[in-house]
C-alpha positions as CSV (number, residue, x, y, z in Angstrom):
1,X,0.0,0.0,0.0
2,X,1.9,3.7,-1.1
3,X,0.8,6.2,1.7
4,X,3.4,8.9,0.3
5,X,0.3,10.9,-0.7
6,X,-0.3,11.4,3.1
7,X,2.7,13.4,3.2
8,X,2.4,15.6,0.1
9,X,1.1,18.4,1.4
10,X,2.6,18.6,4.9
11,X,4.6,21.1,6.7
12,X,8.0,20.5,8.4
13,X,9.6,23.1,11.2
14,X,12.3,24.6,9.3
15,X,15.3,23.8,12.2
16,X,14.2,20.4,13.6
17,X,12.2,18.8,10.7
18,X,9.5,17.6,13.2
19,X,6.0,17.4,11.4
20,X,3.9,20.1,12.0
21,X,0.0,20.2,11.3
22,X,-0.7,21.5,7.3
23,X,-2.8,24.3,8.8
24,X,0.3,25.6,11.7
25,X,0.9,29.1,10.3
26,X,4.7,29.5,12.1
27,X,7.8,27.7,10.5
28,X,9.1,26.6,13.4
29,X,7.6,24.0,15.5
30,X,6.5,25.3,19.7
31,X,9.8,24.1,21.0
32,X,12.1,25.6,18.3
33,X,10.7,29.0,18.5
34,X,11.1,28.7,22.2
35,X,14.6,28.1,21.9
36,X,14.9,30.7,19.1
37,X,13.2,33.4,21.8
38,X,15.4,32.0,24.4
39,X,18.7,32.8,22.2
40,X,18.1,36.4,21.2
41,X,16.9,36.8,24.7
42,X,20.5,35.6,25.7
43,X,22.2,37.7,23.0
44,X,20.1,41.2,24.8
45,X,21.6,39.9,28.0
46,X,25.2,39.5,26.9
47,X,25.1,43.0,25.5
48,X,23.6,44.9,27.9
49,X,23.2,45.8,31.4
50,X,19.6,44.9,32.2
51,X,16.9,43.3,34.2
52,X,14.1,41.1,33.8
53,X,11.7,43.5,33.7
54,X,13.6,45.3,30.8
55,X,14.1,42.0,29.6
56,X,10.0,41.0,29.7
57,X,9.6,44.7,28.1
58,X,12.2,43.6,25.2
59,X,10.4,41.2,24.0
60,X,7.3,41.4,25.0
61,X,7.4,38.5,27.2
62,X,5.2,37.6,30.4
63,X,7.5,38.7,33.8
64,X,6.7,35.4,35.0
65,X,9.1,33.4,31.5
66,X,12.0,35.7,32.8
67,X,11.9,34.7,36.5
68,X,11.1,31.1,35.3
69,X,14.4,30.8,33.2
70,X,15.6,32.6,36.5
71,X,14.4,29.9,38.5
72,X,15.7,27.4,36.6
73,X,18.9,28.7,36.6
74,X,19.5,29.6,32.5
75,X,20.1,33.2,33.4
76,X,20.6,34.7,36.3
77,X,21.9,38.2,38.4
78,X,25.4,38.6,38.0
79,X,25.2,40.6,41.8
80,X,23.1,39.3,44.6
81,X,20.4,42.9,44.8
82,X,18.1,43.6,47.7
83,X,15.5,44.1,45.1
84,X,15.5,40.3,44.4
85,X,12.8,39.6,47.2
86,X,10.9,36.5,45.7
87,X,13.7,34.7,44.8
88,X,15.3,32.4,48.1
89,X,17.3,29.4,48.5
90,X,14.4,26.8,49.2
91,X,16.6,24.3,51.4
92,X,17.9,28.0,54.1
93,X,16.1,30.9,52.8
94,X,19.5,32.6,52.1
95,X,18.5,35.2,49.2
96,X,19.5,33.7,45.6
97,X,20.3,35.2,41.8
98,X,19.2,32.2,40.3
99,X,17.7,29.2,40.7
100,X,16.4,27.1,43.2
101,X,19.1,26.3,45.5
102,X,22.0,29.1,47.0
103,X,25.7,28.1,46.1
104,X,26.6,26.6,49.1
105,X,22.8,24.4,49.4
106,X,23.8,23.6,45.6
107,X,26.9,22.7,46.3
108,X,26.0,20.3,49.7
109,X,23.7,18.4,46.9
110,X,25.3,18.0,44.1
111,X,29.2,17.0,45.7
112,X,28.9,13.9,44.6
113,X,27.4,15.0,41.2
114,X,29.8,17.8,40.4
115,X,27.4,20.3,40.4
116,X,28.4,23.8,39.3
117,X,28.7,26.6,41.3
118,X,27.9,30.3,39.3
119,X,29.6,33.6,40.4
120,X,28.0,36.7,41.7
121,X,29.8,40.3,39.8
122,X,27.2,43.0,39.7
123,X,23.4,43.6,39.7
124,X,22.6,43.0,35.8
125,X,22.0,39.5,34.3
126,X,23.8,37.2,32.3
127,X,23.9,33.8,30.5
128,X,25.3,30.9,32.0
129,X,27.6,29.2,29.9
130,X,27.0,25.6,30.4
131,X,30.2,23.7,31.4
132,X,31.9,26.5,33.1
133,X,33.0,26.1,36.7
């Protein structure tokens, strides 16, 4: 039985070549354009001073995605700021940058993994570079 006519007329994301519905009106498929946001989000970081509320602004983006990729730790303050109220280490309370965990909670956990440990510079945020100690 030839089925090839089944797939005549459908649309492929233009990065991943994952099948997309023939009536999706983006290119890319829902995760691809996420991590296309995510990547000129990360280029604005890394050249400029900002926060995530400039950041949200940017790109029009809910406050809540910026202190979620906070949260999980894909950017983060480069200087621990009294501003940062809602954020807190959630094994001490100690006040955190990034993530869930401060560096030395992280650091207690993940000793036997290796975990990595981010440093602290200033008040604006950055990308962290994955692999970097």
């Amino acid at each position: 039985m030839d089925n090839s006519h089944l797939f005549k007329n459908s649309k492929y994301c233009k990065i991943c070549r994952r099948p997309l519905p023939s009536d999706f009106e983006a290119e890319l498929c829902p995760e691809c354009e996420e991590n296309e946001l995510f990547n000129r989000v990360k280029e604005f970081i890394r050249s400029r001073d900002v926060t995530e509320y400039q950041v949200a602004d940017e790109f029009g983006l809910p406050l809540r995605k910026v202190k979620g990729w906070i949260k999980e730790g894909r950017i983060e303050y480069k200087e621990r700021v009294e501003k940062i109220k809602s954020l807190h280490c959630l094994s001490c309370g100690e006040p955190i940058t990034f993530g869930s965990y401060c560096q030395r909670c992280f650091k207690l956990q993940n000793t036997a993994k290796g975990g990595l440990v981010a440093s602290q510079d200033d008040n604006r945020m950055r990308f962290l570079e994955q692999g970097k100690k």
